[in-house]
N, C-alpha and C positions, 0 to 999 in steps of 0.2 A: 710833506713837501710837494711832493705831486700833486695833490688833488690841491693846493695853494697856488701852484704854478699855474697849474690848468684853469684855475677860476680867471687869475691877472691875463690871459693868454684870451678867454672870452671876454672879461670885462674891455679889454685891447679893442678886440672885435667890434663890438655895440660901440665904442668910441667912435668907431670908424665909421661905420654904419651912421651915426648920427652927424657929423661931420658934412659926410658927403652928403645925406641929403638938404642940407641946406647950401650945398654948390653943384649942383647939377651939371653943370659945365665942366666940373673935373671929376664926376663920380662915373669914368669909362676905363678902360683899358689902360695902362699905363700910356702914357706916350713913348716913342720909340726916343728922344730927346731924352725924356726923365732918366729910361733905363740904359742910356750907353753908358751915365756915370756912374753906372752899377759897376763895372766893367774897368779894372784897369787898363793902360797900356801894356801889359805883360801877358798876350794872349800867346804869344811867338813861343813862351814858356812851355807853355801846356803840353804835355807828353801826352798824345791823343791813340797812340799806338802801343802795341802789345812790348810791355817791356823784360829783358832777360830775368829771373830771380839770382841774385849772390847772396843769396842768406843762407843757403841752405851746408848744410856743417855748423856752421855758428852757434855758440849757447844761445837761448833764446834770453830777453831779455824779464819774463818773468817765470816762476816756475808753472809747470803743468797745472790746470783747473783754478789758477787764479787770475786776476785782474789788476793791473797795474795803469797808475794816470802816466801820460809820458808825453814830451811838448817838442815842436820842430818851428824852425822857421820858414815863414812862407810870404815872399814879396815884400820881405822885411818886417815883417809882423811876428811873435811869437803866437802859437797855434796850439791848441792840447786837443788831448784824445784820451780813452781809453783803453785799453789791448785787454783780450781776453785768450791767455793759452789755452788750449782744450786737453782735459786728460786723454792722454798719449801721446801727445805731440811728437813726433818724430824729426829730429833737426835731420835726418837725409829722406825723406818721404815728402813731394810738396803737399801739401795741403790748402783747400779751397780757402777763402775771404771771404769775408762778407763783412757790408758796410752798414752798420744801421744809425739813422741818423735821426737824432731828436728834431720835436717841433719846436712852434717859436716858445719863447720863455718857460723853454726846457732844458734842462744840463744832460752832459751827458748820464749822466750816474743815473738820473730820473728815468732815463730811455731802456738804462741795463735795468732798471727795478721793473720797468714798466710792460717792457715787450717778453722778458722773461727768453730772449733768447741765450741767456749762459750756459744754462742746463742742456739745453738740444745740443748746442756747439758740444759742449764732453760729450754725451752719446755720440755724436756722428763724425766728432773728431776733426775739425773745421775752425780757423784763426776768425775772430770776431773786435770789432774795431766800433766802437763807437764815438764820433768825431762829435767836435763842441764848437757852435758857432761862435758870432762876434756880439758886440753891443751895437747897435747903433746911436745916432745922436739924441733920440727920444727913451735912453735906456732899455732898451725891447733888447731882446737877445734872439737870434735865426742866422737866417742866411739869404746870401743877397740874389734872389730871383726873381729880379725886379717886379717887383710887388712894391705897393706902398713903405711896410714896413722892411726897408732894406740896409743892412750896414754901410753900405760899398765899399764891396772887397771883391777880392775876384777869387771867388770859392770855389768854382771850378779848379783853378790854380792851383789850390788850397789843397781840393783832391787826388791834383797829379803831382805835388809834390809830396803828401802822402805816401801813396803809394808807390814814389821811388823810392823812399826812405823806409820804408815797410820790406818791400823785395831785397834791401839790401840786409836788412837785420834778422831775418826770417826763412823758411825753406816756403815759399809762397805760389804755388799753381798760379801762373801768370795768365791762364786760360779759363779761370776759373773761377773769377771776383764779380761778388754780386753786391747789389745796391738793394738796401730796403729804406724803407719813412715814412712819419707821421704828419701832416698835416702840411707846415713849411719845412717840414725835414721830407716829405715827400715830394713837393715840388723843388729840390733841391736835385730828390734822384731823379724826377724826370727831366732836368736839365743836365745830368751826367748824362742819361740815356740820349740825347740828343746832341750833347759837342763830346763826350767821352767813348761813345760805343764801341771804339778798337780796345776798351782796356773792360770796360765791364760787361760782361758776357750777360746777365740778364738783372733785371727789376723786377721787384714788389713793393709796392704803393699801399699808404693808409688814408683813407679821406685827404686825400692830395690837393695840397693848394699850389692850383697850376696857373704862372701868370701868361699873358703873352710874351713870347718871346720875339724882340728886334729881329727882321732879318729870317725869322721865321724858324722850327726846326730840321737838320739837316743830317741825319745821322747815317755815319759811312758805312752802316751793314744794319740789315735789321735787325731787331732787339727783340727778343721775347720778353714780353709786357702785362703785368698782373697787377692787379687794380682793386681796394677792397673799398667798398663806399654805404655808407649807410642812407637812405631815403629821407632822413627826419635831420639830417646834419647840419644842426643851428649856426654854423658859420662858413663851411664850402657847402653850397647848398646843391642838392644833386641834381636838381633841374637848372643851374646857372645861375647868374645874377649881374644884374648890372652895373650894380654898386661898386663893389671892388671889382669885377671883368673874369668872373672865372665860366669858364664854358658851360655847358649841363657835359653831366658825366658820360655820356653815353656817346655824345659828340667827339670827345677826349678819344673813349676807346674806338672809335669810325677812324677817328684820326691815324691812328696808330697802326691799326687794321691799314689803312691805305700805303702809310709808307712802307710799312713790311709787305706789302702786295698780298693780301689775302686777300683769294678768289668767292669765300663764303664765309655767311655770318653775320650776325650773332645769332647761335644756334643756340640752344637751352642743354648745357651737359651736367647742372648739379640742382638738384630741385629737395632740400631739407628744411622743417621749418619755420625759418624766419628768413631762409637764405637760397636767393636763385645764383647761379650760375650760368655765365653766356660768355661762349667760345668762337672767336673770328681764327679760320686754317685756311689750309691750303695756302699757306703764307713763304716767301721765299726762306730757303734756310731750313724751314720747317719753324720757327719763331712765330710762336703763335701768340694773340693775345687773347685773355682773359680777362674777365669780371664776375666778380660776388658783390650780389646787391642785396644789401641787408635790409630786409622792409623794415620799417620805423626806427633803423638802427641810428646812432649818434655820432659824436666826432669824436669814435673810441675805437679801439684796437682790438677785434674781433678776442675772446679768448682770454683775454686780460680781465683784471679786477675794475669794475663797476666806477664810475665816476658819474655821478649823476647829475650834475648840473651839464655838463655836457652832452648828455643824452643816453637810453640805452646800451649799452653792451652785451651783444651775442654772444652766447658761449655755446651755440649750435657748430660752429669753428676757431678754428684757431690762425689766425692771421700769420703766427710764425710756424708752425708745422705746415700749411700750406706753401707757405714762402717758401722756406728751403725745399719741400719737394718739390717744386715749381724749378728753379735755381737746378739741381740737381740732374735735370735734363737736358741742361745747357752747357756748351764751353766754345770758347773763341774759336 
């Protein structure tokens, strides 16, 4: 099922790709018009700030080391997800979050098979959520971060309703919720990391599909920022593109670098390989950002099983062992 999803998910791509270039006039950057109706009127919603937990005492809602589907509403929409308890859960000990968020015509369940984060969650003992986007009107399933392919919804929304409903049923470290993603599940977290940052303490990114954001991004504290990108990545290409408007990679991570105000960088602190590593510090908070640049790597999930129409996968690292100890050095 994943490696079916993942082909529809590229074949999408080359749609697109072909499309645009026969209208040059529209193959740029979103317009800042296209992406407001990404965007409901329910912004006023959004719990942007560090919220209390009341979960904690409460049975949990699945038993310990397993996974339960479970669905909320959100801006009048029914919304699902998946919960994963971690063996030992303790209902009066909070325990960290963690958000990992499928790409586009990807379900949740394909993301828990895919990233292979369940297993780490019971060793390290850590609540794990994997949320499941919408359709939109050309059948595509994601999330709406104004990109071409967008439901509109306001999924932002989406996430802070979430996570109010999550701290209420759970013993949940409200200092301590991280965002991870794959492709438009990535640039999904990098638009929490940018209108959520009082509530998500840090990011990890998977060949991230980053649109422009209206209005620009604006994040009220800096975010420590990790970034896994492959060199060969047949659909966010890591040099940019102007097709669909994605930046080249390396501009992303400057970007990032700047708003968190790191004074230096990118300096080279992992050298394995297939796999460089470049570190921008001395950044306010201590919130540093990072990049693994996988030479010839694909638009696959460091550490994961092989999908080859999609391009190589590294197993020189592991994209979710790096995540959470990444995560791990962070809290509100």
């Amino acid at each position: 099922m994943i490696k079916l999803t993942r082909w529809l998910f590229a074949a999408t791509f080359l749609l697109l790709f072909c499309s645009a270039c026969g209208n040059n006039a529209q193959a740029t950057t979103p317009t800042a018009s296209t992406a407001t109706s990404a965007v409901a009127t329910t912004n006023s919603q959004i719990v942007a700030t560090p919220v209390t937990t009341t979960g904690c005492g409460k049975t949990a809602p699945a038993t310990p080391s397993t996974t339960l589907d479970a669905t909320l509403t959100s801006d009048g929409a029914q919304r699902t997800y998946k919960l994963h308890v971690p063996t030992g859960y303790d209902t009066q000990h909070a325990a960290p979050l963690v958000l990992d968020i499928p790409g586009m015509n990807e379900t949740a369940q394909e993301q828990e098979i895919y990233s292979r984060y369940d297993a780490l969650a019971d060793q390290q003992h850590f609540l794990l959520v994997y949320p499941q986007g919408t359709i939109d009107s050309g059948g595509k399933l994601g999330w709406s971060t104004y990109g071409r392919f967008d439901p509109k919804v306001n999924d932002v929304l989406f996430f802070s309703d979430l996570l109010n409903a999550l701290q209420k049923q759970l013993c949940i470290d409200a200092t301590r919720i991280y965002a991870t993603g794959i492709s438009n599940g990535g640039g999904m977290t990098n638009l929490l990391a940018c209108q959520m940052a009082g509530r998500i303490a840090a990011v990890a990114e998977v060949s991230a599909a980053i649109y422009t954001i209206p209005g620009g991004c604006h994040p009220t504290r800096p975010v420590p920022y990790l970034e896994f990108h492959g060199t060969s990545d047949p659909l966010v290409h890591y040099n940019g593109g102007k097709v669909v408007g994605f930046a080249p990679i390396m501009q992303t991570m400057q970007s990032w670098a700047t708003l968190n105000g790191c004074t230096s960088g990118p300096t080279t602190f992992f050298q394995q390989a297939d796999v460089t590593g470049f570190q921008w510090s001395g950044c306010k908070n201590g919130a540093i950002v990072q990049h693994y640049r996988i030479s010839s790597g694909g638009h696959t999930w460091p550490g994961a099983r092989a999908v080859p129409h999609l391009g190589p996968t590294t197993q020189t690292i592991s994209a979710t062992t790096l995540g959470w100890q990444f995560f791990q050095h962070y809290h509100l």
